[in-house]
Residue frames as qw, qx, qy, qz and C-alpha x, y, z in Angstrom:
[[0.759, 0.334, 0.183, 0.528, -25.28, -42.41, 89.73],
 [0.238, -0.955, 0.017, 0.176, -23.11, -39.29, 91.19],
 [0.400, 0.603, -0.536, 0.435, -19.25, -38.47, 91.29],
 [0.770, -0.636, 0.039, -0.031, -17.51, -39.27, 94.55],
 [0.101, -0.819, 0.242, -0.510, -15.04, -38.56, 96.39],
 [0.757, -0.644, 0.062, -0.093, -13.51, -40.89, 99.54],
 [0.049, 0.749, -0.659, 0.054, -10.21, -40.95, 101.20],
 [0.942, 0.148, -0.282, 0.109, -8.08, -44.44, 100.58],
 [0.287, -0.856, 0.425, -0.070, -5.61, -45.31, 102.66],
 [0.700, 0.573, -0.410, 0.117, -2.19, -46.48, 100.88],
 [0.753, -0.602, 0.263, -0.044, -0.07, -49.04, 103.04],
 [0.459, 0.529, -0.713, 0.034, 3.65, -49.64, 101.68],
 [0.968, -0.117, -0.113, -0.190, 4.05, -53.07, 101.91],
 [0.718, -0.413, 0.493, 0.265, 7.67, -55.20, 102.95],
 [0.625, 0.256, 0.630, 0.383, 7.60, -56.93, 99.84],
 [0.002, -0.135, 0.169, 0.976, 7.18, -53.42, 97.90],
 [0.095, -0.291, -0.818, -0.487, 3.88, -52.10, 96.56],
 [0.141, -0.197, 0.468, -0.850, 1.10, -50.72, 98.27],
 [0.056, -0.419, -0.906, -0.034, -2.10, -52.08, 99.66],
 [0.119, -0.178, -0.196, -0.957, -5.42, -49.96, 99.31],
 [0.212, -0.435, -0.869, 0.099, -8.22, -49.69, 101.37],
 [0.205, -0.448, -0.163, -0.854, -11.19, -47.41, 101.58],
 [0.220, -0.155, -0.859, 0.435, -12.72, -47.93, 105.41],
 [0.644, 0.191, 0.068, -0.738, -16.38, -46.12, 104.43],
 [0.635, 0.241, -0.610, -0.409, -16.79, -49.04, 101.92],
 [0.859, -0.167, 0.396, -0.280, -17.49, -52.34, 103.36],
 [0.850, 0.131, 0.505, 0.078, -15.16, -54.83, 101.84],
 [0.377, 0.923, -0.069, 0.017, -13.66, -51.85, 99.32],
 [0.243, -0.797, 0.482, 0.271, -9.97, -52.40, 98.88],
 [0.795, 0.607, -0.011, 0.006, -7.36, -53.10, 96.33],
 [0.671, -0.507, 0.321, 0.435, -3.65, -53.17, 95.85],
 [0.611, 0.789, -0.025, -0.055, -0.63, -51.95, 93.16],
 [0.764, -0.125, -0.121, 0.621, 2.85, -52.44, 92.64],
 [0.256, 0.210, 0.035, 0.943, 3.66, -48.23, 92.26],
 [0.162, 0.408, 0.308, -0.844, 1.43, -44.91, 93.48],
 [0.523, 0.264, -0.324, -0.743, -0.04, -44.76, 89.78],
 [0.314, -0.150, -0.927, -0.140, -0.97, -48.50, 89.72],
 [0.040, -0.351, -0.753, 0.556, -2.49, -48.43, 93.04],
 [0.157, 0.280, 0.282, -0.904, -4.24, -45.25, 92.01],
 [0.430, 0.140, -0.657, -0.603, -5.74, -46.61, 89.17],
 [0.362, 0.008, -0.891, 0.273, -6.57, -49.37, 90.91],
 [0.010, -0.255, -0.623, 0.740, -8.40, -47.75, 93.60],
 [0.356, 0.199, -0.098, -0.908, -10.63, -45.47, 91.12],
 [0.574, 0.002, -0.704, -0.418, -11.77, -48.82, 89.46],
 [0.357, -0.321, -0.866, 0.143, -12.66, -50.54, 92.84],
 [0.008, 0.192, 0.532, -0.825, -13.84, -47.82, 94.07],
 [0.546, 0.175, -0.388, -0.721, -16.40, -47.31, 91.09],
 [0.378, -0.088, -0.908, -0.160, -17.03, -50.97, 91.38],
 [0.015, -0.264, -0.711, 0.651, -17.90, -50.84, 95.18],
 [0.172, 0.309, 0.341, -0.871, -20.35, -47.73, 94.79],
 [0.595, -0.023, -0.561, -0.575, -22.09, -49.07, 91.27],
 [0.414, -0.309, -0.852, 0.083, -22.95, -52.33, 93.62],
 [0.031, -0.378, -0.657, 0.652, -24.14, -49.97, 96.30],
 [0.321, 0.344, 0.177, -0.864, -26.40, -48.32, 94.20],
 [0.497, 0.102, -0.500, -0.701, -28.11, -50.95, 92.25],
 [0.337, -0.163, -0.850, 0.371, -28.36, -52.91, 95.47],
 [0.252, -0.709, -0.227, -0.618, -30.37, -49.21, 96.42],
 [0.677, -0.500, -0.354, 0.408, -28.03, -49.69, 99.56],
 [0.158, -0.975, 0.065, 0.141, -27.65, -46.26, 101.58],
 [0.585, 0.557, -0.155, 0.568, -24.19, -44.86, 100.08],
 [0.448, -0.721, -0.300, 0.435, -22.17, -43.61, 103.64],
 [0.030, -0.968, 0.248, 0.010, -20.54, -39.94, 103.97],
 [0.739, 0.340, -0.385, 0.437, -16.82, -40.16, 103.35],
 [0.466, -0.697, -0.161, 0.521, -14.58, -39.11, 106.58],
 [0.149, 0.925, -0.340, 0.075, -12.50, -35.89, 106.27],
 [0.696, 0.419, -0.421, 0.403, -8.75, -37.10, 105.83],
 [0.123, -0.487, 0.585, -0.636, -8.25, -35.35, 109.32],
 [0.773, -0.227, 0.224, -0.548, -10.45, -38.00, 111.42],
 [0.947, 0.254, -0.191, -0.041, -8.80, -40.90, 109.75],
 [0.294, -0.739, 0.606, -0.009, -5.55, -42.16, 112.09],
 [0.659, 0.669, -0.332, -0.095, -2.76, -43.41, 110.14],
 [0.894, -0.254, 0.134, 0.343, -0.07, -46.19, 110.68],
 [0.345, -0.572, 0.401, 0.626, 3.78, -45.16, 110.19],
 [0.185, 0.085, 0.818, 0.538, 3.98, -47.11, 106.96],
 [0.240, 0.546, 0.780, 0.189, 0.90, -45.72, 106.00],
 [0.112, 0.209, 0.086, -0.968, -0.89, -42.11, 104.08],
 [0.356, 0.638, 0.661, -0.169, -4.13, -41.31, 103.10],
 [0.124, 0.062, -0.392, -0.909, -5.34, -39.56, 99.60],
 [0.706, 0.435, 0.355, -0.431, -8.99, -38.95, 98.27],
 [0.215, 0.032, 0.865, 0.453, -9.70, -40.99, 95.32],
 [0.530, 0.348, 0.120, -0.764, -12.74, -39.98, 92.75],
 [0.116, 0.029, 0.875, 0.469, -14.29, -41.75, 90.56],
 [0.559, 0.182, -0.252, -0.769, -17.87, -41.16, 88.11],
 [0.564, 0.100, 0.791, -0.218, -20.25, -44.43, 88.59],
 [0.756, 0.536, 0.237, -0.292, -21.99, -43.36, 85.31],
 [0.082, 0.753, -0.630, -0.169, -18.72, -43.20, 83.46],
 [0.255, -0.319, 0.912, -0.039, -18.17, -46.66, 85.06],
 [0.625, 0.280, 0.635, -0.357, -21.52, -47.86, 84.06],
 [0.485, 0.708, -0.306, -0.412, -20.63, -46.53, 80.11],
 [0.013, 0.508, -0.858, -0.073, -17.21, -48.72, 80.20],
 [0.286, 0.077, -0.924, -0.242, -18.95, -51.73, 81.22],
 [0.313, 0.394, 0.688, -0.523, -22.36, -52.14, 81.76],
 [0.348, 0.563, -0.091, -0.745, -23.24, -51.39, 77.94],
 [0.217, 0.041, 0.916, 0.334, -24.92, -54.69, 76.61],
 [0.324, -0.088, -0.404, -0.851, -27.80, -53.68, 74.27],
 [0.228, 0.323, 0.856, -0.333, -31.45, -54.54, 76.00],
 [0.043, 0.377, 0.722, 0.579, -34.37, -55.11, 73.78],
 [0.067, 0.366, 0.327, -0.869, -37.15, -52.63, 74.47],
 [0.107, 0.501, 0.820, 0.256, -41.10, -52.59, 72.85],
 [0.107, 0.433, 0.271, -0.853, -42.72, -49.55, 72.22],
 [0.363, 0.573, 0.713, 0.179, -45.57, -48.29, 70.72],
 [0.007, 0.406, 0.144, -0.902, -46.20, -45.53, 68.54],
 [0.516, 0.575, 0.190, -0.605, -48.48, -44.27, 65.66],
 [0.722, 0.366, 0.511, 0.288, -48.94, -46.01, 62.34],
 [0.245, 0.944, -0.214, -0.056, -48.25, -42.58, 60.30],
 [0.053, 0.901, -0.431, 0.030, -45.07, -42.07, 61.90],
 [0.716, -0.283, 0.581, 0.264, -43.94, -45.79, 62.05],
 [0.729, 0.454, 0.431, 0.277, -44.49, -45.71, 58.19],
 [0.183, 0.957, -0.102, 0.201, -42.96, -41.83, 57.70],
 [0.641, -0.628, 0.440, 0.032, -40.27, -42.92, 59.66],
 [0.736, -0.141, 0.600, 0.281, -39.52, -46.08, 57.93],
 [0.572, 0.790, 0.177, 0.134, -40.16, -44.19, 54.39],
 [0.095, 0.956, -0.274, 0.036, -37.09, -41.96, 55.60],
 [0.763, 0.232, -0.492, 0.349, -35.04, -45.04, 56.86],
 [0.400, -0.616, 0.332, -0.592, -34.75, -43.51, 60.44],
 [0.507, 0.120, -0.803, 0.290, -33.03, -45.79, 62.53],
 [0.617, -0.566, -0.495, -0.233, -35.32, -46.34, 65.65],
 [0.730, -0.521, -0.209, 0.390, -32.79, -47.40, 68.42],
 [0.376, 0.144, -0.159, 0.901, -30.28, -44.92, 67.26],
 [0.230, -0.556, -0.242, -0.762, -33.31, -42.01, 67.68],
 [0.626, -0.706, -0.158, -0.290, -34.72, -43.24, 71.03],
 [0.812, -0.132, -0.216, 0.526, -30.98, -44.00, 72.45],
 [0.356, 0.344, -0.015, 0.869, -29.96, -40.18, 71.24],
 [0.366, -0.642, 0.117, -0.664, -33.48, -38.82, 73.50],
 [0.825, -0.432, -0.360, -0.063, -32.73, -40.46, 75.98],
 [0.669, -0.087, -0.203, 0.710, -29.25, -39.38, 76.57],
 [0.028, 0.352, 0.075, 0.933, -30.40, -35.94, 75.90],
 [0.451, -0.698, -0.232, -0.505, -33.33, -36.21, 78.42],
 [0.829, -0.407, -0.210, 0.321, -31.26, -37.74, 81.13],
 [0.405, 0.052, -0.071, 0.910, -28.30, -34.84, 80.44],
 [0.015, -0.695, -0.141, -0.705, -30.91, -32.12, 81.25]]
């Protein structure tokens, strides 16, 4: 779960619009009617693509350098970024039950105070995972 970085390359179509394709990605491409569609567009398949490669625990390739990457007329190339964990927040966030055990004391000191469990072990978690 990383940022990234790879260059898309944006093909103006006949019919207007552009098609979008990322040629590191296996199978990675997308399409818009305008530059800001498209880009949009891209960030979200591209996030898609690289969440599947990494919960597949398939190797993630190097992007090319924009200079290595040879371009039809009708066609330019831009990097596109995009934040898997970000992507994984948006929509990958259905609640999963989870059993744990701790002392009798501090289940009952706990529940004397009204201490919400999941909120408490949701809040270290985010805080051990941000260090």
């Amino acid at each position: 779960m990383a940022k990234y970085a790879y260059p898309a390359v944006f093909t103006k179509e006949k019919e207007g619009g552009y098609s979008i394709c990322f040629r590191d990605l296996e199978g990675c491409y997308t399409c818009g009617d305008s530059i800001e569609e498209g880009l949009e567009m891209a960030e979200d398949v591209l996030a898609l693509a690289l969440y599947g490669y990494e919960t597949n625990g398939k190797k993630i390739p190097e992007p090319s350098l924009l200079s290595e990457i040879a371009l039809a007329p009708n066609e330019f190339v831009s990097y596109v970024k995009c934040d898997t964990m970000e992507y994984r927040k948006m929509y990958n966030s259905k609640a999963v039950k989870k059993t744990l055990t701790i002392p009798e004391w501090l289940n009952e000191e706990a529940m004397a105070a009204g201490i919400n469990f999941s909120q408490v072990l949701q809040e270290a978690l985010i805080a051990r995972i941000s260090e």
